[in-house]
C-alpha positions as CSV (number, residue, x, y, z in Angstrom):
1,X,-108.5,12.5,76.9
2,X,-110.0,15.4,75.7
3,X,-108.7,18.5,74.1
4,X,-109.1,21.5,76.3
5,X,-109.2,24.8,73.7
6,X,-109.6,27.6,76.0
7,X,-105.9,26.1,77.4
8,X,-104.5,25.2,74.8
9,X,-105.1,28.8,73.1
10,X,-104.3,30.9,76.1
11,X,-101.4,28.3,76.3
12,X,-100.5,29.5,72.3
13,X,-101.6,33.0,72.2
14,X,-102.5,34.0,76.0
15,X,-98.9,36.4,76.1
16,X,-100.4,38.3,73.5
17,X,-101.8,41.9,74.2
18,X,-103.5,43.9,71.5
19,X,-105.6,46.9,71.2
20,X,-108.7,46.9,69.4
21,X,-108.7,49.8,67.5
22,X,-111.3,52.6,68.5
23,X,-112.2,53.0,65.0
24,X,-112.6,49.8,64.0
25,X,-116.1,48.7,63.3
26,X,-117.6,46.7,66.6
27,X,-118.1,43.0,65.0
28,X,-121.7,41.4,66.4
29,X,-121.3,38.0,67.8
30,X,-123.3,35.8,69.1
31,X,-123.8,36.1,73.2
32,X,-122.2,32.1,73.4
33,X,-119.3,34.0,72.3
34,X,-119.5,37.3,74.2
35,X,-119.5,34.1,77.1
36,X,-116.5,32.1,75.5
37,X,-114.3,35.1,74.0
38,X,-111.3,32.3,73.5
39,X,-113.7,30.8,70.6
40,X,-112.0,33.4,68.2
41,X,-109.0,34.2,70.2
42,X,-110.1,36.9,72.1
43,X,-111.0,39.3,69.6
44,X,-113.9,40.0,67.7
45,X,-113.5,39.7,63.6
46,X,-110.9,36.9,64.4
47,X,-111.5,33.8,62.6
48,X,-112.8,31.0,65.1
49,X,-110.6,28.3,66.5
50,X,-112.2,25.7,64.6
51,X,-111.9,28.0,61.1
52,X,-108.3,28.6,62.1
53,X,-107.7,24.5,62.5
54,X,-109.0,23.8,58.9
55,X,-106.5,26.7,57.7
56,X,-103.6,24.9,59.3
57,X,-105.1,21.2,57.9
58,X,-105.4,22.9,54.6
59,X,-102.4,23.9,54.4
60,X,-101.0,21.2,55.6
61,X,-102.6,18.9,53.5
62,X,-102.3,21.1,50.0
63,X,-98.2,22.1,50.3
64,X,-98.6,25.4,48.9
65,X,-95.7,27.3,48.1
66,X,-96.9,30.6,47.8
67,X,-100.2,31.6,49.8
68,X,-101.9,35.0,49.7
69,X,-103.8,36.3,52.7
70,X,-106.3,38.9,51.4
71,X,-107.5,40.5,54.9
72,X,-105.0,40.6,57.7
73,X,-107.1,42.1,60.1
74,X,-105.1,41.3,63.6
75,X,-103.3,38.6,61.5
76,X,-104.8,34.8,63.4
77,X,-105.5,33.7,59.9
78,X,-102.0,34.7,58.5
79,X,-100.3,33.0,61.7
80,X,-101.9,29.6,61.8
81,X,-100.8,29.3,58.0
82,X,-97.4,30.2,58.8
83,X,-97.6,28.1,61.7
84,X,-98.9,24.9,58.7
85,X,-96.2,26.5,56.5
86,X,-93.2,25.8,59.1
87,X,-94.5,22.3,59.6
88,X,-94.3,21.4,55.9
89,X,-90.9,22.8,55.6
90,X,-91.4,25.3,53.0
91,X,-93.2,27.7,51.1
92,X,-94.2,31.7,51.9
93,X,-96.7,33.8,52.9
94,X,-98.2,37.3,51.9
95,X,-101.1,39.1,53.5
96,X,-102.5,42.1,51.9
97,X,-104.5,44.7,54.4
98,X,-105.2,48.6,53.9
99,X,-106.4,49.3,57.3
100,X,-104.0,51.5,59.1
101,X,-105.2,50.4,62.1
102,X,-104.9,46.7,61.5
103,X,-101.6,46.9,60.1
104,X,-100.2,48.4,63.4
105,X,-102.4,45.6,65.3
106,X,-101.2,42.7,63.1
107,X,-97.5,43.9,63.1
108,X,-97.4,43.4,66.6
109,X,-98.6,40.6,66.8
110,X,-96.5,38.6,64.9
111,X,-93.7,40.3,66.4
112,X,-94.9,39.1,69.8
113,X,-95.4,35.2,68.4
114,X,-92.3,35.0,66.8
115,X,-94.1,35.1,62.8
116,X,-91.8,37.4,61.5
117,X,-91.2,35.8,58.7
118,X,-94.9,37.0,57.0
119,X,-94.6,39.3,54.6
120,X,-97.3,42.3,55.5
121,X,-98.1,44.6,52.7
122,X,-100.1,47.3,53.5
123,X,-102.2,48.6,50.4
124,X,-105.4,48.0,48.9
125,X,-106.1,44.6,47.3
126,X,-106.5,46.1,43.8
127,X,-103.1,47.5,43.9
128,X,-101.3,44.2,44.6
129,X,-100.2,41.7,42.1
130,X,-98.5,38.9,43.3
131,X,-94.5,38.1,42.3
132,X,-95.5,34.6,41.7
133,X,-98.0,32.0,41.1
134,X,-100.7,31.8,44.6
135,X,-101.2,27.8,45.3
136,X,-103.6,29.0,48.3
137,X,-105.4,31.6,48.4
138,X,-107.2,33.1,51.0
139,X,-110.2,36.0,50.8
140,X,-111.1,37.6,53.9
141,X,-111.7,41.1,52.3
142,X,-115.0,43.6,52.5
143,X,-117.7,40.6,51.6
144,X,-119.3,43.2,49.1
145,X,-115.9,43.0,46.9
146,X,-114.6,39.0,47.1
147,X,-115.9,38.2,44.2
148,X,-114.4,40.8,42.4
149,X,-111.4,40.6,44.0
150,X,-111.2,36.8,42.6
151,X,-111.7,37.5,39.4
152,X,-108.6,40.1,39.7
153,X,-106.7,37.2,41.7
154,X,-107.8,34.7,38.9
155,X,-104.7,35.6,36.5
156,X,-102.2,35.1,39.1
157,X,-103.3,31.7,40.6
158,X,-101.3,28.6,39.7
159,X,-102.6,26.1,37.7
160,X,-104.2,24.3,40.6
161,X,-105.3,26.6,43.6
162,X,-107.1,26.0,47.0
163,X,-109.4,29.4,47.4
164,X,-110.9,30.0,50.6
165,X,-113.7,32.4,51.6
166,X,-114.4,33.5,54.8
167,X,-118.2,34.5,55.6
168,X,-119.5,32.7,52.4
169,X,-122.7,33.0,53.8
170,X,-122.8,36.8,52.9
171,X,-121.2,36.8,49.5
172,X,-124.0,36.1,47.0
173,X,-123.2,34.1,44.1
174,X,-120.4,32.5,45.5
175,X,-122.1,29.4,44.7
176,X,-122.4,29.6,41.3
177,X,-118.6,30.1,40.9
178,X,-118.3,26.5,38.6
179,X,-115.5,25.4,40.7
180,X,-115.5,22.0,43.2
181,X,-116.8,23.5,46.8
182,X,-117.3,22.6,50.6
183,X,-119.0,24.6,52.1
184,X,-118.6,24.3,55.8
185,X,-121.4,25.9,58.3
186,X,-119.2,27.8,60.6
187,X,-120.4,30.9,62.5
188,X,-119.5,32.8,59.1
189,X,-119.4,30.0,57.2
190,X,-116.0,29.2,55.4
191,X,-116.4,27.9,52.1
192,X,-113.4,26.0,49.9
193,X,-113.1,25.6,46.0
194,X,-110.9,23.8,44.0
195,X,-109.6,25.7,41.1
196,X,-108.0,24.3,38.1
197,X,-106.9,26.2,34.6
């Protein structure tokens, strides 16, 4: 039988009503997706379904206790590793995000799908340090700064950690990190390293 996404996400997420922001920059997409808005949830900037499966499979698969969502934006990418963090039975989640706007936007939403249990803190990445070790790790931040930002990160990861980068394509040098990699060819490409101390 096949899977039907467009009813199984409006079945998961089709309740939910949120603005997009005035102010926030207008995201180009491709016109298969200005045809098939489900593909990222209905909202542009939103991490695709398929990106958003290999976050829960991740996290499933890697039993993180700690993850650290760097990027809220409306919050898809925070929920579906809540959703993979419920399912293993443990563990917590923090997701960092300065945008006033997207902070309003991704408060409601996990209010109106039940995720209140992710911790949201609203401040620029620079000015948060993590209370404990981050097992997964995930950087979803101005492309421009994600390497810097993991090299701030890189103290405070536990002595094995799952990193994930969202729109690897645009972050130059990513490749050249050292670490084990797959890279998968997504719209934005999402690219996953293995980090050991």
């Amino acid at each position: 039988m096949a899977l039907n996404l467009e009813a199984q996400i409006g079945k998961a997420f089709g309740h939910v009503k949120l603005p997009y922001p005035a102010d926030w920059p207008r995201v180009r997409v491709s016109q298969e997706h200005e045809l098939q808005p489900w593909k990222n949830f209905g909202n542009r900037g939103s991490v695709l379904v398929e990106e958003a499966f290999l976050l829960y499979a991740l996290v499933r698969m890697t039993k993180p206790k700690f993850v650290l969502d760097c990027g809220t934006w409306m919050g898809m990418s925070a929920a579906w590793m809540a959703e993979a963090l419920r399912d293993n039975g443990f563990g917590r989640i923090v997701t960092v995000e300065h945008h006033d706007a997207a902070v309003t936007v991704a408060t409601m939403f996990f209010e109106q799908t039940g995720y209140n249990e992710i911790l949201l803190v609203h401040k620029k990445l620079e000015d948060y340090v993590p209370s404990e070790p981050v097992d997964f790790l995930m950087l979803d931040t101005e492309t421009a700064d994600r390497l810097k930002q993991f090299e701030q990160l890189k103290p405070h990861l536990a002595d094995t950690c799952w990193v994930v980068f969202h729109d690897a394509g645009a972050i130059p040098g990513l490749k050249e990190l050292g670490y084990p990699h797959l890279w998968f060819k997504t719209v934005r490409e999402t690219a996953v390293f293995h980090v050991k101390r």
